[in-house]
C-alpha positions as CSV (number, residue, x, y, z in Angstrom):
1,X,0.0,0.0,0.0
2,X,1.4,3.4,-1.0
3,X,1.6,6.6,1.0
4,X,-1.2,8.4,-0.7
5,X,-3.5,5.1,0.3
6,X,-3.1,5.7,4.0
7,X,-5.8,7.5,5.2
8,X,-8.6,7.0,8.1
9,X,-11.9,8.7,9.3
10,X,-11.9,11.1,12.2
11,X,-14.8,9.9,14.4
12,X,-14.0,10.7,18.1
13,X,-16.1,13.8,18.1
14,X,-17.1,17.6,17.2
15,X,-16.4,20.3,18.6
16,X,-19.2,23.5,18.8
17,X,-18.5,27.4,19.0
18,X,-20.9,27.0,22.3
19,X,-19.0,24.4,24.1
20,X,-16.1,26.5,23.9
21,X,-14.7,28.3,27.0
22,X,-14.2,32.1,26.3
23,X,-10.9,31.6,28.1
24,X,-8.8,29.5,25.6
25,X,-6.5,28.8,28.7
26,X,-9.0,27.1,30.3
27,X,-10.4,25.2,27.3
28,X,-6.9,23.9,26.8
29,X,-7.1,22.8,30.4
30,X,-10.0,21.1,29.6
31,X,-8.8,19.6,26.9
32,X,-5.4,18.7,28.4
33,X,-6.9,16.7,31.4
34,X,-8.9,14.9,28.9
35,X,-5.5,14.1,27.5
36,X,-4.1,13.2,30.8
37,X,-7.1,10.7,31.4
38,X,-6.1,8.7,28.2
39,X,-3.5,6.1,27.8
40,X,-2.3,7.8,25.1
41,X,2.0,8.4,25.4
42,X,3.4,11.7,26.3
43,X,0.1,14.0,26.6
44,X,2.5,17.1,27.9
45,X,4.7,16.6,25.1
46,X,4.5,20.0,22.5
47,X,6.5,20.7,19.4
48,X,8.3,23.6,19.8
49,X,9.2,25.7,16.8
50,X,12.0,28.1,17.1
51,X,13.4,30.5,13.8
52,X,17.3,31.7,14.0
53,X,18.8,34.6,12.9
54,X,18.7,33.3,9.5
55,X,15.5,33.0,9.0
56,X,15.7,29.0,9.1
57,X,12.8,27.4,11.4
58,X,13.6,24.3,13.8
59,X,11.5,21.8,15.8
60,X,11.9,19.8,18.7
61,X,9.9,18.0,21.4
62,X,9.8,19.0,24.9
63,X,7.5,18.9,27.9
64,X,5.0,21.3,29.3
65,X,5.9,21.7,33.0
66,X,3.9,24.4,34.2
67,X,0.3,26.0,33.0
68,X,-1.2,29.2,34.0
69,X,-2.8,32.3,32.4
70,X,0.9,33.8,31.8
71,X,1.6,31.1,29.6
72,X,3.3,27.6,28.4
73,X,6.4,27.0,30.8
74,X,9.0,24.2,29.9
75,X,12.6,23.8,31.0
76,X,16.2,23.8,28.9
77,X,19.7,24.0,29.1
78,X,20.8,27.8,27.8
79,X,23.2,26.7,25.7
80,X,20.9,24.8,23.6
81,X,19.9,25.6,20.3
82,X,16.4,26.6,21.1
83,X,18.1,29.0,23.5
84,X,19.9,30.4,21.2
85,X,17.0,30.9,19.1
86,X,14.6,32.5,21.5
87,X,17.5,35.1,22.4
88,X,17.6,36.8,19.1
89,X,14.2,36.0,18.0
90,X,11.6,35.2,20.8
91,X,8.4,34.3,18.2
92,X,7.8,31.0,19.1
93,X,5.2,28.2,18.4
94,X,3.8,25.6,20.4
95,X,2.2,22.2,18.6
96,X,0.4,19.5,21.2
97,X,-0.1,16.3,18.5
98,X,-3.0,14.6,20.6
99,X,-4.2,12.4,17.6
100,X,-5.6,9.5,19.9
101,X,-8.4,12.0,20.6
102,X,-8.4,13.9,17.0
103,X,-7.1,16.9,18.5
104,X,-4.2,19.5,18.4
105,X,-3.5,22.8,19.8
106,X,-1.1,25.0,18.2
107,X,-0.2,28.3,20.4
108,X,1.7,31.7,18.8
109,X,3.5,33.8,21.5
110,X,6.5,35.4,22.9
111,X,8.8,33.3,24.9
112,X,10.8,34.9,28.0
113,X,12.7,33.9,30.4
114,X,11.1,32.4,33.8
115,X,12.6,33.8,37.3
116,X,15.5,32.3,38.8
117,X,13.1,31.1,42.0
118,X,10.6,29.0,39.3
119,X,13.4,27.6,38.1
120,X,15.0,26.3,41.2
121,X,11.5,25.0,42.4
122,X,11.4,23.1,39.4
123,X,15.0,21.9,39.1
124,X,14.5,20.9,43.0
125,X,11.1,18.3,42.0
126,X,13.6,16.5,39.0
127,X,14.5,13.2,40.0
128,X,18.5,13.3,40.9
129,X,19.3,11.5,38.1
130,X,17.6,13.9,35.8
131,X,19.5,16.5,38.0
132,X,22.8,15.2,36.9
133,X,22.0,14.6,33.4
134,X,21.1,18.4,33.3
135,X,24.9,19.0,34.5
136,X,26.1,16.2,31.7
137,X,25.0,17.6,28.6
138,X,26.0,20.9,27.5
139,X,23.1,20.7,24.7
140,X,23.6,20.7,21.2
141,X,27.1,20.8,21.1
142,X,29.0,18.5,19.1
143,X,30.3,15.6,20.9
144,X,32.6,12.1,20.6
145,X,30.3,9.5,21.3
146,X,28.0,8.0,23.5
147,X,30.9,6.7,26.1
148,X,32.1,10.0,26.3
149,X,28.1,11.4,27.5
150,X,28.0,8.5,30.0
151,X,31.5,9.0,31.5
152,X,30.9,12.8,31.9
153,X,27.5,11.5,33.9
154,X,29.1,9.4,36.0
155,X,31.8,11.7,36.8
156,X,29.2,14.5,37.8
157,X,27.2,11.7,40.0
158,X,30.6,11.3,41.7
159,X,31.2,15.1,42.0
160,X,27.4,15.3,43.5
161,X,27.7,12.0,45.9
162,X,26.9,13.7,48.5
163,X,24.1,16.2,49.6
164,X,21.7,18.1,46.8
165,X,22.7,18.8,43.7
166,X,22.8,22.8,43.2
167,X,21.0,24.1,40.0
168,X,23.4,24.7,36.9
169,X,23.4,28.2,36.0
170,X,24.0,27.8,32.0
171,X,19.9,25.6,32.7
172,X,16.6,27.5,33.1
173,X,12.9,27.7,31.5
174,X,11.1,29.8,29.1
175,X,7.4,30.7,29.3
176,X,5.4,31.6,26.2
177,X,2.6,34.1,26.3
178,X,0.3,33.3,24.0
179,X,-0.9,35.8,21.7
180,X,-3.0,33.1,19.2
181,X,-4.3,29.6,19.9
182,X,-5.9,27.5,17.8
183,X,-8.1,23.7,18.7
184,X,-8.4,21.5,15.9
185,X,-10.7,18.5,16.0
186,X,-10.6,15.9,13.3
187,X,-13.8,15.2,11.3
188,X,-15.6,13.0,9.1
189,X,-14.9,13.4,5.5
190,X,-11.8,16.0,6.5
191,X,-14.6,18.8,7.4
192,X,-12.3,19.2,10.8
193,X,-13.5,21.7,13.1
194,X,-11.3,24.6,13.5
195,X,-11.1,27.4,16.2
196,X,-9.0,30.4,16.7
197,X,-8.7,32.6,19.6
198,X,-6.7,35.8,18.8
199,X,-5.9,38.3,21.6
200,X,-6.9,41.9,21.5
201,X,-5.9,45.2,22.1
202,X,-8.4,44.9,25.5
203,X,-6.4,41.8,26.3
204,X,-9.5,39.8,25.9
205,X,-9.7,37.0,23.1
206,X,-11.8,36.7,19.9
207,X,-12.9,33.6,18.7
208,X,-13.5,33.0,15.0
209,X,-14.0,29.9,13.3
210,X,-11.7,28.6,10.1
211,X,-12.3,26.2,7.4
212,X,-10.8,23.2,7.7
């Protein structure tokens, strides 16, 4: 069977202009602890899309750690090259991929940096090997090999035998404000629902419907 044959019908539901919240932060709540309640792998997992300074777009994975009406929160080494993205160019998107349930959310906004105190909190809650790995990898730098990742861990978990591991300083988050969020939920014959809440000048949000 060829790639053009591979198709399937969207049947796991609708969604209505009037079951809509107002607030899309708390329709992607909603939404999210419907996620949560699946077995489906990953549900905090979002594509992130960063652009350089050359124009050229990049994605990744990473996880949503923290939710409020600020914004999307997720956590990264500095060094990394979605750091060094945000720094000169701090558009970002956000894509959740929930296709057990039919459903994504893409978000538009402005990432920033999250306070120091946020970031300890978090880095405190990480397992300690998680801890240690974030001391391990200087992200997206070139290195030897595999051996040479694992020996640089181990020699950090011997460094950090004893008592807590202090936070790195070259490791912190990023919070997007969203400034456009859009819920898609697949239908029948591709006639997908589409909504789009834009913010306004009021900081309030308008909600228009697109075709699919």
């Amino acid at each position: 069977m060829g790639l053009e044959e591979q198709r399937r019908e969207y049947r796991f539901g609708r969604l209505h202009r009037e079951s809509l919240n107002d607030d899309p932060i708390e329709q992607f709540s909603l939404w999210l602890n419907q996620a949560l309640a699946t077995t489906m792998v990953d549900p905090t997992a979002m594509c992130l899309t960063t652009v350089d300074s050359e124009n050229r777009p990049w994605q990744r994975m990473v996880l949503l750690k923290h939710l409020d009406h600020r914004g999307f929160v997720f956590y990264t080494n500095l060094g990394s090259r979605k750091a060094r993205d945000i720094a000169v160019n701090p558009r970002v998107s956000l894509l959740f991929p929930w296709t057990a349930m039919d459903r994504q959310v893409i978000v538009g906004g402005t990432a920033s940096r999250v306070s120091v105190a946020e970031t300890l909190k978090y880095f405190l809650s990480r397992p300690r090997d998680s801890q240690l790995a974030a001391w391990s990898s200087r992200q997206s730098s070139r290195i030897n090999s595999r051996q040479a990742l694992e020996a640089q861990f181990a020699q950090m978990r011997d460094k950090f035998r004893q008592g807590d591991i202090p936070m790195p300083d070259f490791w912190g988050g990023f919070r997007v404000e969203p400034d456009e969020i859009e819920f898609w939920q697949g239908g029948e014959h591709r006639l997908h629902d589409r909504f789009q809440y834009q913010r306004t000048e009021s900081g309030g949000w308008e909600i228009t419907r697109l075709a699919p």
